[in-house]
C-alpha positions as CSV (number, residue, x, y, z in Angstrom):
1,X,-56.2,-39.2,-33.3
2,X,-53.2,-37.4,-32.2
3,X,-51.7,-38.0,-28.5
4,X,-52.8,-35.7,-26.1
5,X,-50.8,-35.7,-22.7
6,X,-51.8,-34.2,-19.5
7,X,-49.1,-32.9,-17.3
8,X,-50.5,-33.0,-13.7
9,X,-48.1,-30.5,-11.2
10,X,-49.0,-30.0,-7.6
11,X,-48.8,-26.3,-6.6
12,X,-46.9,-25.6,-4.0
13,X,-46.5,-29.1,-3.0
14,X,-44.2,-28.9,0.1
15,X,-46.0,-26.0,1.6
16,X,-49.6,-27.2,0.8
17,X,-49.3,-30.9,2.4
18,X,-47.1,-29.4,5.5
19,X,-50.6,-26.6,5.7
20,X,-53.0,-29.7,5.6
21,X,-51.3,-31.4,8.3
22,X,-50.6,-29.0,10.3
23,X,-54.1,-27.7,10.2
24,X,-55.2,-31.7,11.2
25,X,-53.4,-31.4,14.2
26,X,-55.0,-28.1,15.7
27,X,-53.2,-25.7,13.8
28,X,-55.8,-22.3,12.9
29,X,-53.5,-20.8,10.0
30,X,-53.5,-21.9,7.1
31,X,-49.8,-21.0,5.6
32,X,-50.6,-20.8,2.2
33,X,-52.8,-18.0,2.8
34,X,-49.7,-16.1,5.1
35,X,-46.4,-15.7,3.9
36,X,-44.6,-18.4,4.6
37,X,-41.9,-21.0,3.1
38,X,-40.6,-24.5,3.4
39,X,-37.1,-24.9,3.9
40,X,-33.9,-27.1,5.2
41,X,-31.7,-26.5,8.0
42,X,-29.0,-24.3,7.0
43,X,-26.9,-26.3,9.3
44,X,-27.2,-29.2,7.0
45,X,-26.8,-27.7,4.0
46,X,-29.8,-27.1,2.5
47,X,-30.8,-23.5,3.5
48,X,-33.1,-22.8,0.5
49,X,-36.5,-21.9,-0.1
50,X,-37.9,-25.6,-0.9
51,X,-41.6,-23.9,-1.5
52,X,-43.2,-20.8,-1.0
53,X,-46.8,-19.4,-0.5
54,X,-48.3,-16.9,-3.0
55,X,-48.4,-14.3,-0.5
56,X,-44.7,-14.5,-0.2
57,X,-44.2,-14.8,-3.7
58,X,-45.6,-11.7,-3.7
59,X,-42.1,-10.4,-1.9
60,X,-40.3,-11.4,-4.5
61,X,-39.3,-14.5,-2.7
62,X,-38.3,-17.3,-5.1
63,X,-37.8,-21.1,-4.9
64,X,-34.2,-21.9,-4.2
65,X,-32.9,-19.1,-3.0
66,X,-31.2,-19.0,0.9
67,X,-33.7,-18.2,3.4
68,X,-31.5,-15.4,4.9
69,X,-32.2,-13.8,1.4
70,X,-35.9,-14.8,2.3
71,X,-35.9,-13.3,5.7
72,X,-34.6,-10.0,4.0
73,X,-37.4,-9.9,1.9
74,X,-39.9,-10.4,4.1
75,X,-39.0,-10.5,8.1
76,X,-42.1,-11.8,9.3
77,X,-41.5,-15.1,7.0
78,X,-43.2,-18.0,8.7
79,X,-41.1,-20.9,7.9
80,X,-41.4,-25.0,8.4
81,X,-38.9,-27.6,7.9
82,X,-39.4,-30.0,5.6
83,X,-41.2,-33.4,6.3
84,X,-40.0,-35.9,3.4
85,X,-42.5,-38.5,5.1
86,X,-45.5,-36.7,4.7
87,X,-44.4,-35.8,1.3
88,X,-43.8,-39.2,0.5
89,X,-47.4,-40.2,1.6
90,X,-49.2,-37.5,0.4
91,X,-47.6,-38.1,-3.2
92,X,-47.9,-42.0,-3.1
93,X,-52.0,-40.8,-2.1
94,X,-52.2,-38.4,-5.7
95,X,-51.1,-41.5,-8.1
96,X,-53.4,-43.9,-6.2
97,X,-56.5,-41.3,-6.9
98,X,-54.7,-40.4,-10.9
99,X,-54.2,-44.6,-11.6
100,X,-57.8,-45.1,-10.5
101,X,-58.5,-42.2,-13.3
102,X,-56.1,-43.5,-15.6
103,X,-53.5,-46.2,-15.8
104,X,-51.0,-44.8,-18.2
105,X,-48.8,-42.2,-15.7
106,X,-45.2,-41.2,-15.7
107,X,-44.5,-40.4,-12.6
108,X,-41.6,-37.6,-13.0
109,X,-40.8,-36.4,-9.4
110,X,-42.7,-36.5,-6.4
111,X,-45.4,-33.8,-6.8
112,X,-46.3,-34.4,-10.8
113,X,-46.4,-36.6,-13.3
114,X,-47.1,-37.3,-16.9
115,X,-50.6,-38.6,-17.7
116,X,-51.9,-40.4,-21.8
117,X,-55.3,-39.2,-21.9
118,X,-55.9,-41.8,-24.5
119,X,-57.4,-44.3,-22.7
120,X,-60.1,-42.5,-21.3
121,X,-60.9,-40.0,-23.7
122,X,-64.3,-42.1,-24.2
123,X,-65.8,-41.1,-20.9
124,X,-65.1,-37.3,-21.3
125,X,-66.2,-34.8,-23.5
126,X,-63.1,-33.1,-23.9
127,X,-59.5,-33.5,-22.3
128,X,-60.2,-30.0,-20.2
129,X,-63.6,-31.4,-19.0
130,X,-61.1,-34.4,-17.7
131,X,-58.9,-32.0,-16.1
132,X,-61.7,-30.4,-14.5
133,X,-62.7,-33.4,-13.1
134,X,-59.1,-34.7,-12.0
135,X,-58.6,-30.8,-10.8
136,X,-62.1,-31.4,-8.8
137,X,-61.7,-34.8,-7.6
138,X,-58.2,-34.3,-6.2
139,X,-59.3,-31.0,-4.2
140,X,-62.0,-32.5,-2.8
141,X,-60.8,-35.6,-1.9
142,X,-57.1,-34.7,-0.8
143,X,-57.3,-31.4,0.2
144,X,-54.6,-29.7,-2.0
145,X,-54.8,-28.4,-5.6
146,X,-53.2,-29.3,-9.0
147,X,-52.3,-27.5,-12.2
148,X,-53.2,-29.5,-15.5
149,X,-50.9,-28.5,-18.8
150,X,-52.7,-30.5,-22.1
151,X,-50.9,-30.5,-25.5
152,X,-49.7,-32.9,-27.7
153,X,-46.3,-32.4,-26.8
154,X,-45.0,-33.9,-22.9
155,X,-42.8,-30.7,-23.1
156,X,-45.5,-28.3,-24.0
157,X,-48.0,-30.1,-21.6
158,X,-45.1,-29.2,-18.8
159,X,-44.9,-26.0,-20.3
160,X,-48.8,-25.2,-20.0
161,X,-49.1,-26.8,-16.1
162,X,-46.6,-23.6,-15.7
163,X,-48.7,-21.0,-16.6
164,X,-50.9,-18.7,-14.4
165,X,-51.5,-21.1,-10.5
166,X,-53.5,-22.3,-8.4
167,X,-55.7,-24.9,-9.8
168,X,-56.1,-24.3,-13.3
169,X,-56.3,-26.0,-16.5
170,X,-53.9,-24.7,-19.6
171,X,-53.6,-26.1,-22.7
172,X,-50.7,-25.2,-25.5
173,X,-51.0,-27.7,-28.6
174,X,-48.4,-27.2,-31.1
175,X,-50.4,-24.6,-33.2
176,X,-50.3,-22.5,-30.2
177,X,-47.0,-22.1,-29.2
178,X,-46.3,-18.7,-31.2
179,X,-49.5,-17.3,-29.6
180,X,-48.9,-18.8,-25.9
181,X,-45.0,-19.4,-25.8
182,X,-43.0,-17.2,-28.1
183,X,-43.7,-13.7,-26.3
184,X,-42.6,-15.4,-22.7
185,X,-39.0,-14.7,-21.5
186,X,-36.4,-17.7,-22.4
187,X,-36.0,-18.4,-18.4
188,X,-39.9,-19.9,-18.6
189,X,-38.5,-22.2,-21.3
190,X,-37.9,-26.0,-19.7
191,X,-35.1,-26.6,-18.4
192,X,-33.3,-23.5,-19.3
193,X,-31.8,-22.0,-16.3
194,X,-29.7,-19.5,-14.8
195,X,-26.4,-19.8,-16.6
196,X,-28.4,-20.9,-20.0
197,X,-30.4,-17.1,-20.1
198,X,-26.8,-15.6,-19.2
199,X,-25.4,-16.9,-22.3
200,X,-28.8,-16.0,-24.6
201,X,-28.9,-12.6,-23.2
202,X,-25.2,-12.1,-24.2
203,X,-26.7,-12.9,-27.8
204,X,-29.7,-10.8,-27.5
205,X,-32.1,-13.8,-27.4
206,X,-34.6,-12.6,-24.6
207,X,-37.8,-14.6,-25.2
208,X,-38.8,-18.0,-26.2
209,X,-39.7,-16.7,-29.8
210,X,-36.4,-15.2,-30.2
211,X,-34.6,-18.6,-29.3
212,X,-37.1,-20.5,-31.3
213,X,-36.3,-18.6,-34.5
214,X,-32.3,-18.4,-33.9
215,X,-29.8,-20.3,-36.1
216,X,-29.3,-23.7,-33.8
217,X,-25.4,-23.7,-35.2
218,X,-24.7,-20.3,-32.9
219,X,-27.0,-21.8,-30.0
220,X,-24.7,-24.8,-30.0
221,X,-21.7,-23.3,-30.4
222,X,-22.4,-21.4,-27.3
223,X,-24.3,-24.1,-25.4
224,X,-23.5,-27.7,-26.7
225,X,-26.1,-30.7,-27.0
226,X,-27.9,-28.1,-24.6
227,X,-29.0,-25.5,-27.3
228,X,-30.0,-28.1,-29.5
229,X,-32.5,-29.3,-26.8
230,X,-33.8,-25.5,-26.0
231,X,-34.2,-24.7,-29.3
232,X,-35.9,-27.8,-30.2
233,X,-38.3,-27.3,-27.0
234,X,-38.8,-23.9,-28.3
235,X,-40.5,-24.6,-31.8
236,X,-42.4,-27.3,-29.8
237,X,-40.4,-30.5,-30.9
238,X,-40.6,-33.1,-28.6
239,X,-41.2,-36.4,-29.5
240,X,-41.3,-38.6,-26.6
241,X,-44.2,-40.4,-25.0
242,X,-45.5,-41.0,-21.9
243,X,-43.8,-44.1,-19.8
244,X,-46.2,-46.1,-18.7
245,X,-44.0,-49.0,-17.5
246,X,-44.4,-50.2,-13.7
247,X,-41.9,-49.7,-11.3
248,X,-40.9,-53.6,-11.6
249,X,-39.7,-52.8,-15.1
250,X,-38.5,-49.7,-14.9
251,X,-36.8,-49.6,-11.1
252,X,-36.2,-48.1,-8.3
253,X,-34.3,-44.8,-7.6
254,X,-33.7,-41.5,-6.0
255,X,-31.8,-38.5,-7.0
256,X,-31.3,-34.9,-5.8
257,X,-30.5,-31.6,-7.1
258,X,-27.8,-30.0,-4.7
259,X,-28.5,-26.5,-3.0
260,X,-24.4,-26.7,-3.8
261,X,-22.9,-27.9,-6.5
262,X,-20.8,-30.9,-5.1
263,X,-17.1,-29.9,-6.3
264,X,-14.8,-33.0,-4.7
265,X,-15.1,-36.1,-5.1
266,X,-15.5,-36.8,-1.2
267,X,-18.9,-34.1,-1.5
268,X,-20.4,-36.2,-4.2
269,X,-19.8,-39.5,-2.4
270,X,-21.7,-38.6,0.9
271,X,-24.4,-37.3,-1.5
272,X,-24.3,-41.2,-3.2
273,X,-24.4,-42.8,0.8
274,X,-27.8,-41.1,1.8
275,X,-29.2,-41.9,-2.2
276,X,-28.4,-45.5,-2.0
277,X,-29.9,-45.3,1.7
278,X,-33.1,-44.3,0.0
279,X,-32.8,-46.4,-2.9
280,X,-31.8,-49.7,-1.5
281,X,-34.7,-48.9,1.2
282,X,-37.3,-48.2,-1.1
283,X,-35.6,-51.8,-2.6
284,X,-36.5,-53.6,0.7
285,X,-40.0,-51.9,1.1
286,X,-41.3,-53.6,-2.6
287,X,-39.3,-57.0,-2.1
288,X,-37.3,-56.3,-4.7
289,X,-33.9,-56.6,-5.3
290,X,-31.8,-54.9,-8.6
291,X,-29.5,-56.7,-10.6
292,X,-28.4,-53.6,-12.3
293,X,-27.2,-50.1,-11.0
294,X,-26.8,-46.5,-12.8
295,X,-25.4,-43.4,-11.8
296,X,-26.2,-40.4,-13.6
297,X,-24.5,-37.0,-13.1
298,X,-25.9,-33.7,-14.1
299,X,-23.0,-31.3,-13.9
300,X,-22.7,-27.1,-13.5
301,X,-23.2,-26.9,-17.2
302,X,-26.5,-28.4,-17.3
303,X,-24.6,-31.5,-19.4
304,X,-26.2,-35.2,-18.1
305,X,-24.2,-38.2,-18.0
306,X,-24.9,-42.0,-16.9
307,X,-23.4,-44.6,-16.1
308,X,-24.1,-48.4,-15.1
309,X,-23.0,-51.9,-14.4
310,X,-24.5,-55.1,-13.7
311,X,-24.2,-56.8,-9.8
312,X,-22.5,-59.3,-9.1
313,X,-25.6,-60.9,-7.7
314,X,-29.4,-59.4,-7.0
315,X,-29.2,-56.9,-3.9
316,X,-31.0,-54.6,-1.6
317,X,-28.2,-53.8,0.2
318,X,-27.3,-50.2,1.2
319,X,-23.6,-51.1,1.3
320,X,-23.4,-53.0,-2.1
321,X,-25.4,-50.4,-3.4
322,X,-23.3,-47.4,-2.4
323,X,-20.2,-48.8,-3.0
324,X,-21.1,-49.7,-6.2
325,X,-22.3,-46.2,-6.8
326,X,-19.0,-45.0,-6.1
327,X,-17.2,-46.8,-8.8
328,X,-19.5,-46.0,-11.2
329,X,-18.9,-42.0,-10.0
330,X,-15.3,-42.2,-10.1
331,X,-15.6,-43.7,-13.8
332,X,-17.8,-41.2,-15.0
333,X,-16.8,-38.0,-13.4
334,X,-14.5,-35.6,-15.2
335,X,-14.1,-33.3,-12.3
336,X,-17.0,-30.2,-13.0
337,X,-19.2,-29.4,-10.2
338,X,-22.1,-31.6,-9.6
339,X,-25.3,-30.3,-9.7
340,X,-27.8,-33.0,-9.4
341,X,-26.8,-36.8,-8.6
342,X,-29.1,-39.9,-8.3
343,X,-29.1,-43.6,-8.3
344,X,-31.6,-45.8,-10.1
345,X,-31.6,-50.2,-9.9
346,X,-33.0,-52.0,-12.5
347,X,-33.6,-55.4,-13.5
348,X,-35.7,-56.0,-10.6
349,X,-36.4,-59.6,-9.0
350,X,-38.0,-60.9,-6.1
351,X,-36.1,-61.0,-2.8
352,X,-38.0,-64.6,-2.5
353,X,-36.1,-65.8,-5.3
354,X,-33.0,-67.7,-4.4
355,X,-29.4,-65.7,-4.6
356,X,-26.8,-67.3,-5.8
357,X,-23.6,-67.1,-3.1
358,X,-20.5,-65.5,-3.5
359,X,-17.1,-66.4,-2.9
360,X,-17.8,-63.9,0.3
361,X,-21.0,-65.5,1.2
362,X,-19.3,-68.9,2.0
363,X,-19.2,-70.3,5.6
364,X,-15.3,-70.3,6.6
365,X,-14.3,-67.1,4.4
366,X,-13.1,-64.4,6.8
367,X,-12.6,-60.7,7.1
368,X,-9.0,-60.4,6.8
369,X,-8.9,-56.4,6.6
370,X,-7.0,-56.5,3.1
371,X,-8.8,-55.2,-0.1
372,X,-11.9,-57.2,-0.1
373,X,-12.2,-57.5,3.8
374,X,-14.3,-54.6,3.7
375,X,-17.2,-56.9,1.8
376,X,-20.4,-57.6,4.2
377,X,-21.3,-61.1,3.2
378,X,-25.3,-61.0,2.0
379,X,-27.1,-63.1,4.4
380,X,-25.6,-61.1,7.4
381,X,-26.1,-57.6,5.3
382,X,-29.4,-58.4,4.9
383,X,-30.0,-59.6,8.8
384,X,-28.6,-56.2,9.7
385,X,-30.6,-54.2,6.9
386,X,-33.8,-56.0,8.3
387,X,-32.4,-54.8,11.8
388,X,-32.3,-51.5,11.0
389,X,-36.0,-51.1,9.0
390,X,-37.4,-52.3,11.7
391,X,-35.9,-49.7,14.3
392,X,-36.8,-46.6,11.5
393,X,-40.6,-48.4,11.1
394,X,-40.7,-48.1,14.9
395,X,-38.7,-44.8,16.1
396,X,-38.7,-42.8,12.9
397,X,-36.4,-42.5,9.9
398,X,-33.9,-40.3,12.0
399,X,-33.4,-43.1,14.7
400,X,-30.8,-44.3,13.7
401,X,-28.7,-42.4,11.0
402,X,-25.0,-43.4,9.7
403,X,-22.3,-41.1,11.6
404,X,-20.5,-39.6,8.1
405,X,-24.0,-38.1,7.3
406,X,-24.2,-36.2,10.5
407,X,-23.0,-32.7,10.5
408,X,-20.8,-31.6,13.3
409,X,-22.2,-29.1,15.3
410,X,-21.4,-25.7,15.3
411,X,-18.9,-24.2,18.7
């Protein structure tokens, strides 16, 4: 039997699990049924539409865009700032409830993840009698609705979890995609975005059936590695399989696409400091430390790159971490604007499992201020990473926040 792959995508995700608490806590609208966004502090950068409401979709709003184009649109915008906590929670809640369904997930990003039907096509008729009962079980249960995409294809099962929201089931196996895919505009293709439909509309490629059947030599020329990957998603060829590893295998890590693409080198390493805060937290909260850190890069031009280097010695440290991180940035970066950065560890071990000591991490070696004066020994890094979980646990993640990640405020 050929694979079958589920693509399970929250809708609205943001908007739905800030509406479900807020409505816990005595609130009487429900903001997904008014128009109404989730969005940053434009103060700190991220003044973007992080989800929208159908009824605001309906005003043309999109994801992404600034929320003074937003507020244009639609004046009486109701808008909420984002709560990564709750998102967190609610997210770590859905692949509890999808592993008790099924083992085998990929967890892509916080609000969906890839899922092999395989394993428990036994107890279902069909896979869309599964997805009625993941869509059904996850509704009722959690409060909040899912889109399912099936195909035999991960990119086609993402394709499918695309198509017409809230809380449907779509499928799009191979044999459908000239029927389903082909008559859809390119910018509905994966991972083709903004400056990618420029360039096809410049060659008169409009929809996915016109990329699909286009000579991949021009589509390269034009795009790179890039319109090899299009094209190929476009006739349906994907070949990969659903990663089912656990986190103790695979790692830990965090990244973030940029509401501006980081163009210095001073940009992207303030964007490294709060990713390697996550990550090396994240570390800390599973008892794990990495032996192994990557950086990867996704610049402008849509082009990915990675880097990575083994430790020293096993860490959780935020300072090893981001310094680390820095290096590996500075080696890899050719000076494009940086769209997305993150920061994965690897090679995980117990933090019960003896470290062996540094030259730094010896009793009578002292800070001398020179090159390496600036290294935290481990033992008192870890003392003071301890320190500090335990203040956030108690006071909130904000409580105490490093002073180069804190925007000065406006005269």
């Amino acid at each position: 039997m050929e694979q079958i792959i589920f693509h399970i995508d929250v809708n609205s995700a943001y908007l739905s699990w800030t509406a479900l608490y807020k409505m816990q806590h005595g609130c009487d609208t429900d903001i997904r049924t008014i128009p109404a966004i989730i969005g940053g502090d434009m103060a700190k950068r991220h003044g973007v539409v992080l989800a929208k409401s159908i009824p605001a979709k309906a005003f043309g709003i999109v994801t992404g865009e600034p929320i003074v184009n937003a507020m244009r649109k639609c004046p009486m915008l109701h808008i909420d700032p984002p709560d990564h906590k709750l998102y967190d929670q609610r997210s770590a809640e859905l692949m509890r409830l999808l592993s008790d369904i099924c083992p085998d997930l990929e967890q892509v990003s916080i609000d969906e993840c890839y899922m092999d039907y395989t394993p428990v096509k036994e107890h279902f008729p069909s896979p869309e009698a599964a997805a009625e009962h993941i869509r059904t079980r996850i509704r009722e249960s959690l409060g909040f609705t899912v889109n399912i995409g099936i195909s035999d294809r991960k990119v086609l099962a993402k394709m499918a979890s695309d198509f017409k929201k809230p809380d449907l089931t779509h499928t799009l196996y191979s044999y459908e995609i000239q029927e389903k895919m082909w008559p859809l505009p390119v910018s509905s293709l994966f991972l083709c975005g903004h400056s990618s439909v420029e360039t096809l509309h410049k060659l008169e490629i409009r929809t996915i059936g016109d990329l699909a059947r286009s000579d991949v030599s021009i589509l390269t020329a034009h795009l790179k590695s890039h319109g090899q990957t299009l094209w190929e998603y476009a006739n349906g060829i994907d070949d990969s399989i659903v990663e089912t590893e656990q986190a103790e295998a695979k790692g830990i890590g965090n990244s973030t696409t940029l509401s501006k693409d980081a163009a210095t080198r001073e940009e992207a390493h303030l964007v490294l400091l709060a990713l390697a805060e996550s990550v090396a937290r994240r570390l800390r909260g599973s008892n794990q430390n990495a032996e192994m850190i990557s950086v990867e890069i996704k610049y402008n031009t849509f082009r990915k790159v990675s880097h990575q280097t083994i430790l020293p010695g096993p860490t959780s440290g935020s300072d090893t971490i981001y310094r680390t991180a820095c290096v590996l940035f500075d080696e890899l970066w050719n000076g494009t604007p940086v769209r997305l950065l993150g920061i994965r560890s690897s090679k995980l071990v117990s933090a019960k499992e003896p470290v062996q000591l540094s030259l730094f991490d010896l009793p009578g070696i002292r800070d001398e201020g020179n090159g390496a004066a600036s290294h935290i020994p481990a033992e008192k890094e870890a003392r003071l990473e301890q320190a500090l979980d335990t203040i956030r646990q108690k006071y909130g993640a904000d409580a105490i926040v490093r002073g180069s990640l804190l925007q000065p405020k406006s005269d």
